[in-house]
C-alpha positions, 0 to 999 in steps of 0.5 A: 511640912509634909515630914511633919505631918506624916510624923503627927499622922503616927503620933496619932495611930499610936494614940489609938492603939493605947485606947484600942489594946487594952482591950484586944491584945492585952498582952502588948504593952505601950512600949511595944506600940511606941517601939513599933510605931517608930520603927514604922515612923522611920521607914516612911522617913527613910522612903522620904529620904530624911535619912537624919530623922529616920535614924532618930526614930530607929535610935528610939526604937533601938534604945528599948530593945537593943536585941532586935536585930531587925531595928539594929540593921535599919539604924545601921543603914541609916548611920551609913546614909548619913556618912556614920561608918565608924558608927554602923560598924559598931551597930553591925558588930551588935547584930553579929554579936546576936546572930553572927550568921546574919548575912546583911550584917556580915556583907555591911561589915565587909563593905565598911571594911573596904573604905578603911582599905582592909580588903583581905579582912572584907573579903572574909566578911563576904566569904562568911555570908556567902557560906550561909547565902552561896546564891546571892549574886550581889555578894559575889560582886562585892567579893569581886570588887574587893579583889580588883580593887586589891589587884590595882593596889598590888599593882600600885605598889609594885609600880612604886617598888621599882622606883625604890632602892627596896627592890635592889638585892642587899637591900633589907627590904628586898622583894624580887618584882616577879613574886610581887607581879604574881600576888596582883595577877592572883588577886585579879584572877580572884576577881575575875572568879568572884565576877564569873559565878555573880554572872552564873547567877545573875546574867543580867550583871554582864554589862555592870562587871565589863563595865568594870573590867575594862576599865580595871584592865585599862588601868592595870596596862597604863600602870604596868606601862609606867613599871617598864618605863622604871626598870 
């Protein structure tokens, strides 16, 4: 009920302002009021947590302008809130069509990257938006992230390669262990970093990267436990 008087509250200030424009700013038009008074709409939404209804005035909003970046972003997050990757992604890759510096954009389209698992492609996204914001800790700890996250999958697979026939010479599919031991500790060396600058930046993300460090290197010595117990 609350949501539905908030929603006729701003159907009437929209009301309103076709009385009052026309006679104070004649150069806005009704659709810019309309536009706007959604954009409005879907933010109050948004702090109500009725992340469905929100979408739909952004939808709106979006649909008379479709270069305005700032609406895009909102519908977006809100795509992404209601479990819509594939989707944000798409609206992420408009705004970065528009303005292919946009930060948010850019970090957004790394993190949906990273729950496809294509990390190599996420952490390029996030390298381009610390090229253009070089002090934002919170990036450099999506970067770090990415990069533990693709040192426990090398690790996982060269678990997995000492249990195949692959890793025996002769074999077509032959990769010594040692280089492949190698990429895993340079992707965690790449994440410790990504880790030290975010903390450089932002000292109070000490307790959030131990946190995820130990619990990364706890389970890096249990696999590399389990690579000895094949060989």
């Amino acid at each position: 009920m609350k949501v539905i008087w908030i929603i006729v509250l701003v159907l009437a200030v929209v009301a309103g302002w076709f009385v009052v424009l026309p006679a104070v700013a004649p150069d806005i038009n009704e659709e810019t009021v309309v536009r706007a008074a959604q954009v409005t709409a879907g933010d109050t939404l948004t702090s109500l947590n009725q992340s469905e209804l929100a979408l739909m005035m952004y939808d709106n909003a979006a649909s008379t302008n479709a270069t305005d970046t700032v609406i895009l972003k909102k519908k977006g997050e809100m795509l992404i809130k209601c479990g819509r990757v594939s989707e944000a992604e798409t609206v992420y890759q408009q705004v970065l069509s528009l303005n292919g510096n946009d930060p948010a954009a850019l970090v957004r389209m790394g993190d949906s990257l990273c729950v496809k698992g294509n990390l190599t492609k996420a952490i390029s996204y996030y390298d381009a938006a610390l090229a253009v914001t070089p002090g934002d800790a919170k990036i450099w700890l999506k970067k770090g992230d990415a990069y533990l996250f693709m040192s426990h999958e090398e690790t996982k697979q060269l678990q997995a390669a000492a249990k195949s026939l692959s890793t025996q010479p002769g074999s077509p599919d032959y990769q010594p262990a040692s280089g492949m031991q190698i990429e895993s500790m340079q992707s965690y060396q790449n994440a410790m970093t990504s880790y030290r600058k975010a903390m450089e930046i932002d000292p109070k993300l000490s307790m959030i990267v131990s946190a995820r460090v130990l619990a990364a290197t706890q389970n890096q010595v249990t696999s590399y436990q389990d690579l000895l117990n094949n060989f």
